[in-house]
MMTF fields as JSON, N, C-alpha, C and O atoms, coordinates in Angstrom:
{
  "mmtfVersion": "1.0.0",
  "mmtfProducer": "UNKNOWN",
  "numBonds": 503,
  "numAtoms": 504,
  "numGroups": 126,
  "numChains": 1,
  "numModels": 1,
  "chainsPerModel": [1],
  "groupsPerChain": [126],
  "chainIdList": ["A"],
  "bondAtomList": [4, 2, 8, 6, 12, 10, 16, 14, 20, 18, 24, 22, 28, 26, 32, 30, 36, 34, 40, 38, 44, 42, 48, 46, 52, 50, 56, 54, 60, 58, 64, 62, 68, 66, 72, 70, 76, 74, 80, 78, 84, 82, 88, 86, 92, 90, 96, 94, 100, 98, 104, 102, 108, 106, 112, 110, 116, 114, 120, 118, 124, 122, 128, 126, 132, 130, 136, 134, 140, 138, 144, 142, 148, 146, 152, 150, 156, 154, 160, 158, 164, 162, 168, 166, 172, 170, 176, 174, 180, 178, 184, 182, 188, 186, 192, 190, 196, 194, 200, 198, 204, 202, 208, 206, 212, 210, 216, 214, 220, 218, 224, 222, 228, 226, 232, 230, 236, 234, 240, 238, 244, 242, 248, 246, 252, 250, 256, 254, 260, 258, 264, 262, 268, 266, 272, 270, 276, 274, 280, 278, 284, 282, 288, 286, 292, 290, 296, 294, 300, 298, 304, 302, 308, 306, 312, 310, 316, 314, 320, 318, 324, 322, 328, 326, 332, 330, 336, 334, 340, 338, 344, 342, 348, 346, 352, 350, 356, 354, 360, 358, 364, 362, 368, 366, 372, 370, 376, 374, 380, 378, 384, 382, 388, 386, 392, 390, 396, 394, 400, 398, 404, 402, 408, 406, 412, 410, 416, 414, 420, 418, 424, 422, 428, 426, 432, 430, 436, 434, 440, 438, 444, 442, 448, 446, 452, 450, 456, 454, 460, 458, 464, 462, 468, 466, 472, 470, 476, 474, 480, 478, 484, 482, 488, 486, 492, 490, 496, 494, 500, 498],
  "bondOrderList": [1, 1, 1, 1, 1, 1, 1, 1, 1, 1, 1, 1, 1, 1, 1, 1, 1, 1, 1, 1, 1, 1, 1, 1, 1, 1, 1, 1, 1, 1, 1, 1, 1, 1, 1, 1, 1, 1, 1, 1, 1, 1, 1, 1, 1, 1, 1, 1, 1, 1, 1, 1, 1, 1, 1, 1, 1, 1, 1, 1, 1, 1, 1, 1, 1, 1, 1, 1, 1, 1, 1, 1, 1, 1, 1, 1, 1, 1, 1, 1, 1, 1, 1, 1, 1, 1, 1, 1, 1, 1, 1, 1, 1, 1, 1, 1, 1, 1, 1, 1, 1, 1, 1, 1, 1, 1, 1, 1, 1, 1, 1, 1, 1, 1, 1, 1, 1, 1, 1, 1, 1, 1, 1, 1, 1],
  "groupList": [{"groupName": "UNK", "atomNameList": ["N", "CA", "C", "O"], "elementList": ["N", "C", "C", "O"], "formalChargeList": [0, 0, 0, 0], "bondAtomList": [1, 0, 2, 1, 3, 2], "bondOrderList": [1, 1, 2], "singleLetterCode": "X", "chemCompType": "L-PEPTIDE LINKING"}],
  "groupTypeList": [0, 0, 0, 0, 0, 0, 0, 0, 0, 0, 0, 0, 0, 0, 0, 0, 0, 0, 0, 0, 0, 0, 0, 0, 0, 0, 0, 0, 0, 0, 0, 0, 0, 0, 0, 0, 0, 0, 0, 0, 0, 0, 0, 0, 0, 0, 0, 0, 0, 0, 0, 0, 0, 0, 0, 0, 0, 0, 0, 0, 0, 0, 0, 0, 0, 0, 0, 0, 0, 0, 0, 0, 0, 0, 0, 0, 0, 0, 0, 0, 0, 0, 0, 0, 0, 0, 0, 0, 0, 0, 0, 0, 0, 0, 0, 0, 0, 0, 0, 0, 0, 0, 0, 0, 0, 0, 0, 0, 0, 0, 0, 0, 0, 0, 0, 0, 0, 0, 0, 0, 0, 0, 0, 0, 0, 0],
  "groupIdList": [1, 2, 3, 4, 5, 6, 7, 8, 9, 10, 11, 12, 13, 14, 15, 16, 17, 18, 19, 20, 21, 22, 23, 24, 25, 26, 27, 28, 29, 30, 31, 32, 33, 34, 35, 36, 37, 38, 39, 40, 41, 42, 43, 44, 45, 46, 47, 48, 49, 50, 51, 52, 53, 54, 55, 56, 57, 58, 59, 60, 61, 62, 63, 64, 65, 66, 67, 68, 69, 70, 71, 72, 73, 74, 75, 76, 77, 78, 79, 80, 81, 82, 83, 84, 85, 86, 87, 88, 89, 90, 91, 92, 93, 94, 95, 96, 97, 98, 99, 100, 101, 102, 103, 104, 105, 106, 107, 108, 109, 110, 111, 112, 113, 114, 115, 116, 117, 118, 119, 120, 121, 122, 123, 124, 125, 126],
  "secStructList": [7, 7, 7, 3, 3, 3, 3, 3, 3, 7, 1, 7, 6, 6, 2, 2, 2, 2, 2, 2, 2, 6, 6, 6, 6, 7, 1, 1, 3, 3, 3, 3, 3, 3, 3, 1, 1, 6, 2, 2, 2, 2, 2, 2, 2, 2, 2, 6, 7, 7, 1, 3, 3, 3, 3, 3, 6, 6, 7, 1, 1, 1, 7, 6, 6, 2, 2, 2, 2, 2, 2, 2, 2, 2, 1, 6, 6, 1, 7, 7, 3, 3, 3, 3, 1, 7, 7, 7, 2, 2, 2, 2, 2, 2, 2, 2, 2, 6, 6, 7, 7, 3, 3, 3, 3, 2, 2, 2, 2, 2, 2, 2, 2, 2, 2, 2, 2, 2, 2, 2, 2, 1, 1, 1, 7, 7],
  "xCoordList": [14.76, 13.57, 13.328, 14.082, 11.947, 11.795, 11.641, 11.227, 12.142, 12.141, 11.184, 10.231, 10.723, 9.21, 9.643, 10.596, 9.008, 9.162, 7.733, 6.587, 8.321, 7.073, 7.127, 8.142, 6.374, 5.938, 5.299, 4.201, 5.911, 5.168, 4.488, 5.23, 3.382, 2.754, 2.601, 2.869, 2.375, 2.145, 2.428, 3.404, 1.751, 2.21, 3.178, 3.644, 3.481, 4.263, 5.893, 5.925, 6.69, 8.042, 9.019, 10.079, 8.245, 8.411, 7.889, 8.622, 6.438, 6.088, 6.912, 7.319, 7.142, 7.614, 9.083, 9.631, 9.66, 11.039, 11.031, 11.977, 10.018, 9.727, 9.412, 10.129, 8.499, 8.175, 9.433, 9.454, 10.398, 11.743, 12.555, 12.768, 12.733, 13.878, 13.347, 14.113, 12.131, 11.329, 11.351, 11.311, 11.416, 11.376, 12.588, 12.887, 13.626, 14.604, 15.502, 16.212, 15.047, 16.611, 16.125, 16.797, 15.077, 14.591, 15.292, 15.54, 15.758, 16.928, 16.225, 16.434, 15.209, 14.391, 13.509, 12.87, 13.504, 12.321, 13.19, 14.378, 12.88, 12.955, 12.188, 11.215, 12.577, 11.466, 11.836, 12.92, 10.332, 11.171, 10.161, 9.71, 9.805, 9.617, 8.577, 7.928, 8.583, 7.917, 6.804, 6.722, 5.874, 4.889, 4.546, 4.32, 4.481, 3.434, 1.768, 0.82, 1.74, 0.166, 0.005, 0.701, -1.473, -1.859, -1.82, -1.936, -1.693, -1.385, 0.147, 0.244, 1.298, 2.021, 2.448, 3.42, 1.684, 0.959, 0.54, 1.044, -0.24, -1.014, 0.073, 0.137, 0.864, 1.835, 2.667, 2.589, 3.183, 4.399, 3.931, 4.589, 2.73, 2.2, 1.809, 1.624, 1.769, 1.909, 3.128, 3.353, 3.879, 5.709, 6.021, 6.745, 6.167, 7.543, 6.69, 7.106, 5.721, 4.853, 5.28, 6.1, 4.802, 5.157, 4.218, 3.113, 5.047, 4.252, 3.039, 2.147, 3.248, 3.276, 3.296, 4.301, 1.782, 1.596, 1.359, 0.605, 2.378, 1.487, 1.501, 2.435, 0.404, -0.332, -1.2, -1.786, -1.517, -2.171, -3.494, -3.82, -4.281, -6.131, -6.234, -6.829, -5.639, -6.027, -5.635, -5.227, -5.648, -5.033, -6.203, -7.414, -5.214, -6.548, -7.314, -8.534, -6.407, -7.212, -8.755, -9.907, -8.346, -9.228, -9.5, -10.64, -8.844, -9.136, -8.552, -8.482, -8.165, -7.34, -8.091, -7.976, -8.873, -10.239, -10.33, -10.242, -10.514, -10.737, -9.4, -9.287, -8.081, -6.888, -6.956, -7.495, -6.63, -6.523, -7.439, -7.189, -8.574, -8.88, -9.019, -9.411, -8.714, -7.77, -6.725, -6.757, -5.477, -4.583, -4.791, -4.136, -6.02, -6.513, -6.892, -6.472, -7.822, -7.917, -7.042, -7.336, -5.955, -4.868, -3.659, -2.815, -3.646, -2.453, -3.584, -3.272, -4.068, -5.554, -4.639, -5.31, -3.244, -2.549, -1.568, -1.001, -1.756, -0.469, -1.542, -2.754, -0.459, -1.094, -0.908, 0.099, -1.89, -2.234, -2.546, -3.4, -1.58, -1.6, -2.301, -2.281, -2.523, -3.285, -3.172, -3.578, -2.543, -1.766, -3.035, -3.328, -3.639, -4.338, -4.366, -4.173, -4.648, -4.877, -6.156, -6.603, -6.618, -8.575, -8.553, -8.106, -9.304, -9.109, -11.06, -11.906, -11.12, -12.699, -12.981, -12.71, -13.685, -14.253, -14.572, -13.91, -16.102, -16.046, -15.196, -15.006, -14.566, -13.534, -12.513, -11.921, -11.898, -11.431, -12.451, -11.757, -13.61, -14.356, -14.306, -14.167, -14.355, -14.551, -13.308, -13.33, -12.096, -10.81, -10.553, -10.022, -10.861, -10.764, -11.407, -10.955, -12.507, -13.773, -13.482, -13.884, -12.71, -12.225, -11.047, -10.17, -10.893, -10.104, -8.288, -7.47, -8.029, -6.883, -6.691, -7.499, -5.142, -4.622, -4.265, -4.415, -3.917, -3.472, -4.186, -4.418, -4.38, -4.591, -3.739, -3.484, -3.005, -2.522, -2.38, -1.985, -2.646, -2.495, -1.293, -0.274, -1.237, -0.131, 1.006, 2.156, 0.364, 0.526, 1.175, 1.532, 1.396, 1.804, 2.689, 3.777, 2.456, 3.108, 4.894, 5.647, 5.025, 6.652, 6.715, 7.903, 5.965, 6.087, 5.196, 5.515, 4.43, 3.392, 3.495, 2.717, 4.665, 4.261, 5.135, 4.715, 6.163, 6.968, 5.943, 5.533, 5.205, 4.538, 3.392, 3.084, 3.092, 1.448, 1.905, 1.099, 3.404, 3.647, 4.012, 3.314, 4.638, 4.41, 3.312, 3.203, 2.107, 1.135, 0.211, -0.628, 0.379, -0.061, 0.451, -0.133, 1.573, 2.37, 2.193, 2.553, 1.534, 2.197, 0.863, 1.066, -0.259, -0.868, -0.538, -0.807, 0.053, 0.955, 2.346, 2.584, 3.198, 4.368, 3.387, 2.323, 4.391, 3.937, 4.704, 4.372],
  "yCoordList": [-9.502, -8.885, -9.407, -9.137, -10.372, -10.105, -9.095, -7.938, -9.913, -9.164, -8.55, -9.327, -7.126, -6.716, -6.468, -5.695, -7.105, -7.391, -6.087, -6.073, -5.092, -4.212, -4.392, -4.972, -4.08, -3.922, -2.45, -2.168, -1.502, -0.339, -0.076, -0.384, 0.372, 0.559, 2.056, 2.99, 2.175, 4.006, 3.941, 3.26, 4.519, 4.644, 5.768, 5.774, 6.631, 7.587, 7.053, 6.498, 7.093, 7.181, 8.085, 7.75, 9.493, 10.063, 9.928, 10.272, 9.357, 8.972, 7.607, 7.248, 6.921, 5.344, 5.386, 4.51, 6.388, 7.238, 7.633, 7.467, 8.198, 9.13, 7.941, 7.918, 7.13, 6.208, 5.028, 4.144, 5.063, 4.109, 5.524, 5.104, 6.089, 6.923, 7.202, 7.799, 6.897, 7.357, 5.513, 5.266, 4.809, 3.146, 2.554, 1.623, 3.601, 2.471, 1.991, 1.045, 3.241, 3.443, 2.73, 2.684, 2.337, 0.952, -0.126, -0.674, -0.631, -1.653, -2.631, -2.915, -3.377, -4.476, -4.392, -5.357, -3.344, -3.538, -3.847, -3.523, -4.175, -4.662, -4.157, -4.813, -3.237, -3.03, -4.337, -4.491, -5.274, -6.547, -6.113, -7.056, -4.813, -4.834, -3.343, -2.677, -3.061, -1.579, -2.402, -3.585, -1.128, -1.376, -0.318, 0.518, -0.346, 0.974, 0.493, 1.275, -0.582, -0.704, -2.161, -3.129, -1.948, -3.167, -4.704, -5.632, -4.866, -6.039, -6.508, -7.703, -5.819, -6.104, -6.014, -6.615, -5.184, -5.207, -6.405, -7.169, -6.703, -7.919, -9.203, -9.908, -9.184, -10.597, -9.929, -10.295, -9.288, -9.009, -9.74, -10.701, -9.39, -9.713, -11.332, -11.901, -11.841, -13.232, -13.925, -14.889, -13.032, -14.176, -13.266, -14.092, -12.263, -11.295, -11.387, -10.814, -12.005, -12.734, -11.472, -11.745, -9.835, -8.974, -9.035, -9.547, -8.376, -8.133, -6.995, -6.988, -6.329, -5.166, -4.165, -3.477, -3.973, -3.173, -2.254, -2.231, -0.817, 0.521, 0.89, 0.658, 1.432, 1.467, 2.607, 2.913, 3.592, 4.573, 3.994, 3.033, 5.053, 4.448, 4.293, 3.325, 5.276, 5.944, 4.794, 5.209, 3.843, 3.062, 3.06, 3.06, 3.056, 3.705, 2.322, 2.186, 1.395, 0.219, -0.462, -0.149, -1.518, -2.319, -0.777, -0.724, -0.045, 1.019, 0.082, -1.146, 1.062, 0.518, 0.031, -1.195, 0.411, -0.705, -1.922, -2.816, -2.25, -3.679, -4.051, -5.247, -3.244, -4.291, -4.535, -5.631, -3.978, -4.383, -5.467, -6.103, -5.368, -7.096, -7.937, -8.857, -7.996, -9.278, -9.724, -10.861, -8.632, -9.28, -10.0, -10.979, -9.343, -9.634, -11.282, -12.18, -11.461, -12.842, -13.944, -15.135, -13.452, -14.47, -14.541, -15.434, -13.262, -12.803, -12.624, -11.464, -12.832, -12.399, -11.916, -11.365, -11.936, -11.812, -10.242, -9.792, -9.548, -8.965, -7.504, -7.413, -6.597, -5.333, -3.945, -3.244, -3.828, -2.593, -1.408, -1.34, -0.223, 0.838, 1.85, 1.711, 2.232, 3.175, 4.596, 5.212, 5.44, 6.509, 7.36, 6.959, 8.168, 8.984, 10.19, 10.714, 11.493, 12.881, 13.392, 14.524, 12.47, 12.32, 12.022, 10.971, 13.503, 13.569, 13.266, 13.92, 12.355, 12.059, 11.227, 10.084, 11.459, 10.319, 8.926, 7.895, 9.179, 7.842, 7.374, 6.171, 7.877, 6.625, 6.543, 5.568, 6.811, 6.395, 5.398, 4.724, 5.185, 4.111, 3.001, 1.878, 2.939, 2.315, 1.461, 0.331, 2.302, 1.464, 0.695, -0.404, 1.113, 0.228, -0.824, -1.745, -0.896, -1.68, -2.725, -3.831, -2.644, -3.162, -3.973, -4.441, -4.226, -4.726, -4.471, -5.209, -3.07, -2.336, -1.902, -1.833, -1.712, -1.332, -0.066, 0.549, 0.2, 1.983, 2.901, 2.638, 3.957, 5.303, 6.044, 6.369, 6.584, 7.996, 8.72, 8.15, 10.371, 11.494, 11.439, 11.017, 11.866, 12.242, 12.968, 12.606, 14.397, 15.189, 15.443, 16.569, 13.588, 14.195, 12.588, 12.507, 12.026, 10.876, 10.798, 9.938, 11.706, 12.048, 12.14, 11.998, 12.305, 12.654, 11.182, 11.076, 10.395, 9.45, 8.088, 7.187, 7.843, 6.905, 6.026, 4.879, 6.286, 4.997, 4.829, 3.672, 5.611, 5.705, 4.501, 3.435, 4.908, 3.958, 2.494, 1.644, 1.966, 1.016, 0.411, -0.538, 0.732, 0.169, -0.194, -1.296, 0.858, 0.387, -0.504, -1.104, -0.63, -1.508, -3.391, -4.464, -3.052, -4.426, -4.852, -5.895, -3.666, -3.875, -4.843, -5.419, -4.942, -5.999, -7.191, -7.813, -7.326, -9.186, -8.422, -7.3, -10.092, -9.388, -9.759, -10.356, -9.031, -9.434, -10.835, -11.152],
  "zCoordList": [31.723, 31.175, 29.768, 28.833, 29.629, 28.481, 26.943, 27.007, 25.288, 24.529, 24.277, 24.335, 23.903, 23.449, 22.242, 22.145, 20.917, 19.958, 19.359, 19.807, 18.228, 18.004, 16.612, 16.226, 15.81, 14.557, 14.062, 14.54, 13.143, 13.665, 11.682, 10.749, 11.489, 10.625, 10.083, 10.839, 9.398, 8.853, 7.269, 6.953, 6.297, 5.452, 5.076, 3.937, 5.874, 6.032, 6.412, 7.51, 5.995, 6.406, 7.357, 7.884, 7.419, 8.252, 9.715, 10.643, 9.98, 11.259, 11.349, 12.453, 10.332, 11.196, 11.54, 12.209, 11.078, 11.466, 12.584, 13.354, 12.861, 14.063, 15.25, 16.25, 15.116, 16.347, 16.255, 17.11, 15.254, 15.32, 16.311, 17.448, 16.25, 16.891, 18.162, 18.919, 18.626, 19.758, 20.833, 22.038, 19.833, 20.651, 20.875, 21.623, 19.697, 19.723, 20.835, 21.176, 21.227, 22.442, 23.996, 25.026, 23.817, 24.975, 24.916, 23.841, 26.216, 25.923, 25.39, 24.21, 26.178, 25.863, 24.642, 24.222, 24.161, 22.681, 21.385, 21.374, 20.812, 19.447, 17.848, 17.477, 17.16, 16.605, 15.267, 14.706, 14.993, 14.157, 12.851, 12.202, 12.459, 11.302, 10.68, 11.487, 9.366, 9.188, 8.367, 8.037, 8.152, 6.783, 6.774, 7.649, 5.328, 4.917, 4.334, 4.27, 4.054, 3.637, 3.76, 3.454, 4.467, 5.126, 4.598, 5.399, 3.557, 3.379, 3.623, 3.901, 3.572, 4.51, 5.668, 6.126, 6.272, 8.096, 8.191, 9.015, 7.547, 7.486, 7.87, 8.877, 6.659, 6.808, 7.905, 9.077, 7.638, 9.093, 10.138, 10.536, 10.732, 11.952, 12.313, 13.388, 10.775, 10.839, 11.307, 12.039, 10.576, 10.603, 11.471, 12.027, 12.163, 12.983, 14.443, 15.45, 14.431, 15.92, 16.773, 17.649, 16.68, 17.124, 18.785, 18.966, 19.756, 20.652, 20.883, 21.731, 20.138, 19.972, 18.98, 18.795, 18.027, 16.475, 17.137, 18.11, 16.399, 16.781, 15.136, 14.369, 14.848, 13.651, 13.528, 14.567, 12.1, 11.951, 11.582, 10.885, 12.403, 12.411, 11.087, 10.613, 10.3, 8.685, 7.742, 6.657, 7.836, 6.741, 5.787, 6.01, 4.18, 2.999, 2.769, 2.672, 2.706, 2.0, 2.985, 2.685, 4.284, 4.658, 5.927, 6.39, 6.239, 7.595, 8.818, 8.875, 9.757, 10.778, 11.371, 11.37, 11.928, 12.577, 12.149, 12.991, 10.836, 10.379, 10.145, 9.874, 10.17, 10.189, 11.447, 11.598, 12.596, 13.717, 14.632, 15.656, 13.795, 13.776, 13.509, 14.227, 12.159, 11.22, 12.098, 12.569, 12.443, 13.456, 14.567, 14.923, 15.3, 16.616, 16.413, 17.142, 15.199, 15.071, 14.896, 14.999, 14.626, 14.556, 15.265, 15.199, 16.125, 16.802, 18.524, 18.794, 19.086, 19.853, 20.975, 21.847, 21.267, 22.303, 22.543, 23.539, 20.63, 20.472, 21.174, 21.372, 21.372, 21.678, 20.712, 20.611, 20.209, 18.991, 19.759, 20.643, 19.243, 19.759, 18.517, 17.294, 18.826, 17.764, 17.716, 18.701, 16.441, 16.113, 15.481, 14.354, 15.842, 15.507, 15.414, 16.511, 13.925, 14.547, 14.726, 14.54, 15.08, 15.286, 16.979, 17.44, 18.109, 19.175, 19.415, 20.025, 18.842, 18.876, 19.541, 19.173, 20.88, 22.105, 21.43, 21.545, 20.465, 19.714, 18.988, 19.164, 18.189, 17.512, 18.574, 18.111, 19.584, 20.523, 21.477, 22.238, 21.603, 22.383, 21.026, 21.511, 19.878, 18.875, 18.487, 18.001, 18.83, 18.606, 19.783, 19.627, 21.023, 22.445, 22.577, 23.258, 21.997, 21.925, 21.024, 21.383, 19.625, 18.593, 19.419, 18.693, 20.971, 21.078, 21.188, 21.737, 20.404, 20.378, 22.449, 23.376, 22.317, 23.807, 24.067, 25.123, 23.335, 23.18, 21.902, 20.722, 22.652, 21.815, 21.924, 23.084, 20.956, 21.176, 20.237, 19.22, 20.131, 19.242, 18.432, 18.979, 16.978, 16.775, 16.952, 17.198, 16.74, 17.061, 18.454, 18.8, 19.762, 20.777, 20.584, 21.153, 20.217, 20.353, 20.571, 21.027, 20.185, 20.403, 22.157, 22.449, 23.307, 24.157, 25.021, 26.205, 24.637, 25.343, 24.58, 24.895, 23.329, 23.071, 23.795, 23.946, 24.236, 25.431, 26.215, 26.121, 27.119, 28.225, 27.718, 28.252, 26.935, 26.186, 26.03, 26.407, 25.39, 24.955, 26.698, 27.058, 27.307, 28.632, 29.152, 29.689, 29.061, 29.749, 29.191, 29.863, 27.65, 27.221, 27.501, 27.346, 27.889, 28.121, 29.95, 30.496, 30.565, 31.979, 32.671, 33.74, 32.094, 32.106, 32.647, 33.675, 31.772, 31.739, 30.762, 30.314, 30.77, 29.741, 28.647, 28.48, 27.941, 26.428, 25.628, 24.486]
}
């Protein structure tokens, strides 16, 4: 089985704690790197060629929307999951549309985010 290589974003330390203790224990994943603010989201995703960003919509600087397609343009392959406590139809059609693979709540992600990162990969591998 191939490696799934993730990259996980948040400026919070406590959520990227939380989605490390929630991924880690997958044999095949890898988590190859953190960030807290998008410009080093930004580079990570250049050099750590992740399969796989899960990332908070909320980012203060460029907004997760427009990071996640900065990456998309240079990474067009990786799959962005998207961490939200915004249960809003449109910005959920808006982040899908933006090209992102996953949505999921915060507030539940402790329980759907293995599930999401699979189905985001089960496509093709990653």
């Amino acid at each position: 089985m191939k490696e799934i290589r993730i990259l996980i974003a948040d400026e919070r330390e406590s959520v990227r704690h939380r989605v490390r203790s929630i991924l880690g224990d997958q044999e095949s994943w890898r988590i190859v790197g953190e960030a807290a603010a998008e410009i080093d989201l930004l580079a990570m995703a250049k050099e750590e060629t992740p399969d796989v960003v899960i990332m908070d919509i909320a980012t203060p600087v460029l907004g997760g929307l427009d990071a996640a397609k900065k990456i998309l343009e240079y990474r067009p392959d990786v799959k962005i999951i998207v961490l939200s406590i915004e249960n809003d139809g449109p910005l959920v059609w808006c982040v899908l549309h933006a090209g992102d693979r996953g949505y999921t709540l915060q507030p539940e992600f402790s329980r759907n985010l293995a599930a999401t990162v699979h189905a985001a990969c089960s496509s093709r591998l990653c």
